[in-house]
N, C-alpha and C positions, 0 to 999 in steps of 0.2 A: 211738346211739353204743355201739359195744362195748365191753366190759368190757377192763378193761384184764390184761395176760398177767402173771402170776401166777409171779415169777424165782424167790424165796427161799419155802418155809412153817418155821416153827419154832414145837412146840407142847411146851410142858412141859419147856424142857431144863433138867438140873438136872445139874452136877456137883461130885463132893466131892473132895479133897484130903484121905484121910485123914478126920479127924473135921470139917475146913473145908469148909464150904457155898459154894464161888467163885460159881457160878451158879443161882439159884434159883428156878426153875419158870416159864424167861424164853420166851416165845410173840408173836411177832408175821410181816406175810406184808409181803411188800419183788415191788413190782410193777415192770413194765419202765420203763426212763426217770429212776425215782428217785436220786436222791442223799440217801444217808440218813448222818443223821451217830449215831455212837452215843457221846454226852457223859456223863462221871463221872469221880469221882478215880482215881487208881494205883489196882488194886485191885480196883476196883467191879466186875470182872468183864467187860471189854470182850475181852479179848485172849482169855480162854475161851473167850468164843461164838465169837469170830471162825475158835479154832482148832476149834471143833467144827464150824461150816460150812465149811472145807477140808479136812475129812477127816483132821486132824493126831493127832485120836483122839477117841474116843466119849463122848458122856455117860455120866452115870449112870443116868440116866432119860432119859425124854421122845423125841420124833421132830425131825428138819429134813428136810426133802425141797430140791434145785436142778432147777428146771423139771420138775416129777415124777418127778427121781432121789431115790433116797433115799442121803445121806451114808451111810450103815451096808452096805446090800447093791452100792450102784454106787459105789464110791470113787475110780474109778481114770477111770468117764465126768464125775464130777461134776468131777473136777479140769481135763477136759478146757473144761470151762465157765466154770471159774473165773481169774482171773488173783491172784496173791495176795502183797502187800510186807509183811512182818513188821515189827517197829518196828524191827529190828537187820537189814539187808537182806543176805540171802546172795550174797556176793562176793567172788571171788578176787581179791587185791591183786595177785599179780605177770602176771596178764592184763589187755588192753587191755580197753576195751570194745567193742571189733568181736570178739576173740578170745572173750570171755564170753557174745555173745549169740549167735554161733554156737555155741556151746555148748549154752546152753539151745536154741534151735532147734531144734537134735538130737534134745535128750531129749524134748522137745516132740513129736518127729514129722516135723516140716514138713520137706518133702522136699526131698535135697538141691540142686536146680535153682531151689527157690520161696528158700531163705534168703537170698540176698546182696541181692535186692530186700525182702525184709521186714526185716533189717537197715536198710535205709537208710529204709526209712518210718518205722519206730518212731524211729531216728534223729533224724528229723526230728520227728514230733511231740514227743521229749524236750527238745530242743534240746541234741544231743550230735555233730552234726556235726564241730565244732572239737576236740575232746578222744577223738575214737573212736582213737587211736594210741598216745594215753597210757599208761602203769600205771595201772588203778583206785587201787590205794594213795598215785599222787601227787595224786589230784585233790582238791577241796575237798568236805564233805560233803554240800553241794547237788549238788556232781556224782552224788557216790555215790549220790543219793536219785535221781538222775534216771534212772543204769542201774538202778537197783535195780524205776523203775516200769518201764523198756522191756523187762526181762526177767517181769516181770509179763504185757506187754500184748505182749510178740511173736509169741503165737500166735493173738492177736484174740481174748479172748474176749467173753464176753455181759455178764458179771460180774465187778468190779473190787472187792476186797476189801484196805483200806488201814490198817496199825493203825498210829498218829501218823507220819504220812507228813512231817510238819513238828520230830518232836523232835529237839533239838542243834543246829539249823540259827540263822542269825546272823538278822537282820530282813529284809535285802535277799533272802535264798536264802528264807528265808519266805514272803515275796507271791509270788514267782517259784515255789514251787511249788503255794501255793493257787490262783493265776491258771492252773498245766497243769492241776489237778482238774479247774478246774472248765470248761475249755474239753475236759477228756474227758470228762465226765458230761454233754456236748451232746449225745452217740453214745453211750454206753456207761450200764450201770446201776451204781450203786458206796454202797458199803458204806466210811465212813470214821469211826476212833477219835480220840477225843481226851477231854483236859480242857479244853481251851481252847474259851467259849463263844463268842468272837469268829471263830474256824476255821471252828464249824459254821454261824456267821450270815452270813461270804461264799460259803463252798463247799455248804453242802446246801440242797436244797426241804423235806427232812425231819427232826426229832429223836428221836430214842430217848435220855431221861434215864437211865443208871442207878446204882444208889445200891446196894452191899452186895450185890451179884447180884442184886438186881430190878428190874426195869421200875416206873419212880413215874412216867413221863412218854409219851407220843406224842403227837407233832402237828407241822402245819407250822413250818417256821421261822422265817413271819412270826406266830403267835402267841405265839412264846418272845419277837420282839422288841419283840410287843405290852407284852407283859405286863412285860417291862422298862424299859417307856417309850420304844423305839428305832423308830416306827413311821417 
């Protein structure tokens, strides 16, 4: 059996805030197929890493490489790889969401003849059929989470990069969008933040604990549910 392909490398990242340590000397390798959850309080340094493998800016130290790009020297190929939802998702309220994803499409690249059918796929896998005429600003925030992944994933990438893709959302918009994770991490490799350890026990195969910017934890998610009694 082959070895399996080798998406994400991060070795020694480390950055400061000032005299503040956010992430501290955090290394681990994120292989094809995974759904990796990366669990800890506000704080712990999720939203750092996350922003340091999109290119959003550098560490202080240490390397990440995406598919043997390296974030630092290929910024602008690694993004091409990445698909990526911030906890606060970038969205124009007085556009639709067919108006918005054409948009990103654009900047994206994807040529003008390819977009109005990549619209209606990601469409469909969001389940944003019914609201694509809308105003973004009149929708409910489960809606917004949903444009917020399909302009993520409308230019297909490899890798799906998610920080609390569930916070503000009510319970019902909750399951409804851990059940889209985890029906795109069938296809797709993804990287998702949270504090909630019940998130990472429906949606991921993997955990990354962390605590104060370090890594105290790795390992599958059935021995986190082990170890809590949840077998």
């Amino acid at each position: 059996m082959s070895a399996r392909e080798v998406m994400i490398e991060a070795t020694d990242l480390t950055k400061y805030y000032g005299n503040h340590k956010a992430v501290d000397s955090i290394g681990f390798t994120l292989h094809r197929g995974e759904v990796l959850g990366f669990l800890g309080p506000n704080g712990a340094g999720k939203t750092t890493t996350m922003k340091i493998l999109t290119c959003y800016f550098a560490p202080s130290s240490g390397r990440a490489s995406v598919k043997g790009l390296s974030v630092f020297k290929d910024p602008l190929e690694v993004k091409k790889i990445i698909g990526y939802l911030p906890e606060n998702a970038p969205l124009y309220g007085d556009m639709t969401p067919a108006e918005y994803l054409d948009f990103i499409a654009s900047i994206r690249g994807i040529a003008p003849r390819d977009i109005p059918a990549k619209i209606k796929d990601i469409a469909g896998v969001c389940g944003l059929p019914g609201v694509m005429d809308q105003e973004i600003r009149t929708l409910s925030k489960g809606f917004r989470q949903r444009v917020g992944l399909a302009q993520a994933m409308i230019h297909d990438p490899e890798i799906i990069i998610l920080d609390e893709p569930t916070s503000g959302l009510d319970p019902k918009q909750i399951v409804e969008i851990r059940n889209l994770v985890k029906e795109i991490g069938k296809k797709k490799t993804i990287i998702l933040s949270t504090h909630n350890l019940s998130e990472v026990q429906v949606t991921c195969n993997r955990v990354i604990i962390i605590h104060h910017g370090k890594i105290v934890a790795d390992m599958p998610t059935e021995q986190i549910q082990h170890r809590m009694g949840r077998n």
